[in-house]
N, C-alpha and C positions, 0 to 999 in steps of 0.2 A: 103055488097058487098065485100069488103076489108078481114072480118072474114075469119080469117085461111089463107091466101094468105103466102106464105113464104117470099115476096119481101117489104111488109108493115110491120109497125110495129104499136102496139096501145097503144097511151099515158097512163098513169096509172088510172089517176083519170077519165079522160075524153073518148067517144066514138070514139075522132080524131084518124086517123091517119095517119102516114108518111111514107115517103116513105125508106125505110132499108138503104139504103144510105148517110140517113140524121141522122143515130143514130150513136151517137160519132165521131161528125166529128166539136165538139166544139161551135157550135152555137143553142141555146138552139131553140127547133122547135114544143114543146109543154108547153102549161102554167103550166104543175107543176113541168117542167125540168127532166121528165123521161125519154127522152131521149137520156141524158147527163149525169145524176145523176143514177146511177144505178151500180148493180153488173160489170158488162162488161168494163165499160169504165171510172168508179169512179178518182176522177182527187187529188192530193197532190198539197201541195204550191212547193215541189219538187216531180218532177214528175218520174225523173229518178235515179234509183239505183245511181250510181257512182257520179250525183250530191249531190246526200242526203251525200255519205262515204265522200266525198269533201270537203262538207261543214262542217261537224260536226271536221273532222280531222284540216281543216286548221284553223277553227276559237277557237278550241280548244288551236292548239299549236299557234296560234297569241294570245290569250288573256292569255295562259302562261308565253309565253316568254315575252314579252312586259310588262307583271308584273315585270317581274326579270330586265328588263332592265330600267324601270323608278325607280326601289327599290336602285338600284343602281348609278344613278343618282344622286336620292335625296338627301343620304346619303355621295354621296361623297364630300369631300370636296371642300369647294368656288372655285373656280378658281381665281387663281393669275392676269391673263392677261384678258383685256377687251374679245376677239378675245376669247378667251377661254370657259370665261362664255355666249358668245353670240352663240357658237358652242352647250354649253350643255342645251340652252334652247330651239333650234334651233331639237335636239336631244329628248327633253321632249314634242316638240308639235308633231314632228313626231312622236314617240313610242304612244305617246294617242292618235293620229288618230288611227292608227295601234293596238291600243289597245280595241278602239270602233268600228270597223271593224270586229275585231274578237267577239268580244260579239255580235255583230249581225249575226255575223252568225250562232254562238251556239243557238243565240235565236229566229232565222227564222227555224232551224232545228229541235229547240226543240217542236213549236208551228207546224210542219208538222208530227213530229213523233209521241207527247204526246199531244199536246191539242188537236190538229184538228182531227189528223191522214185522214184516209178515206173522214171523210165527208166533205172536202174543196170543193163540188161541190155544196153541198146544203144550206153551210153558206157562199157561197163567197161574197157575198152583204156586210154581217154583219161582215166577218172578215174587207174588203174594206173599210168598215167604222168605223172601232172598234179604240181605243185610243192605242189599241197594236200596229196593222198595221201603223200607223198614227208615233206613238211613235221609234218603229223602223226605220221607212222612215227616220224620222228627223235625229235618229244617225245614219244612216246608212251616208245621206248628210251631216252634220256635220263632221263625220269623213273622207269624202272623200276630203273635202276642207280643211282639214289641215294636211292631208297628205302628201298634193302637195308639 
């Protein structure tokens, strides 16, 4: 009855289908997810241009810079004064937040651009539950709490 209609649409695998309306509007409305998982409306862990250039560029020059600044650190001499040395550790926890902040973002960027690319619509369960995902959450958390 539906066949051919311009305002339906028809699941891939199955004879179901929905209504036009209901494809790519985020909520998955047939069992094999073709109405969400598809050429048209294919979904990234970044989904938009200038977040993706964002990302890559700030976590890039944060896990740069934040090298040169705890190289620096380390290297420098003790500190004389209590106050001193308590400022440059103080100094050390913050650049390694800051410094695992940026690797997350190089490497939530890199897994939207080069692993996943495209298909983050049809493994997003598996990525959700992947030791990656999992892995980055924690430094992502990790570094937000010792940044503060």
């Amino acid at each position: 009855d539906e066949h051919g209609c311009v305002n339906s649409f028809q699941c891939r695998a199955t004879e179901h289908y929905i209504s036009r309306d209901k494809k790519c509007d985020g909520v998955f409305d047939c069992n094999d997810y073709s109405d969400e998982c598809n050429e048209e409306c294919s979904s990234y862990i970044l989904s938009a241009w200038p977040l993706k250039i964002f990302s890559w560029a700030m976590g890039t020059l944060a896990t740069g810079f934040n090298i040169v600044v705890l190289v620096r650190l380390v290297v420098d001499p003790a500190s004389t004064t209590t106050n001193a040395a308590v400022s440059k550790i103080f100094r050390i926890i913050i650049s390694t937040g800051d410094l695992l902040t940026g690797v997350y973002l190089v490497a939530i960027s890199a897994f939207d651009t080069v692993v996943i690319g495209n298909q983050h619509c049809e493994s997003q369960m598996e990525w959700l539950s992947s030791g990656s995902c999992a892995g980055l959450g924690a430094v992502s958390t990790f570094a937000a709490n010792i940044s503060l």
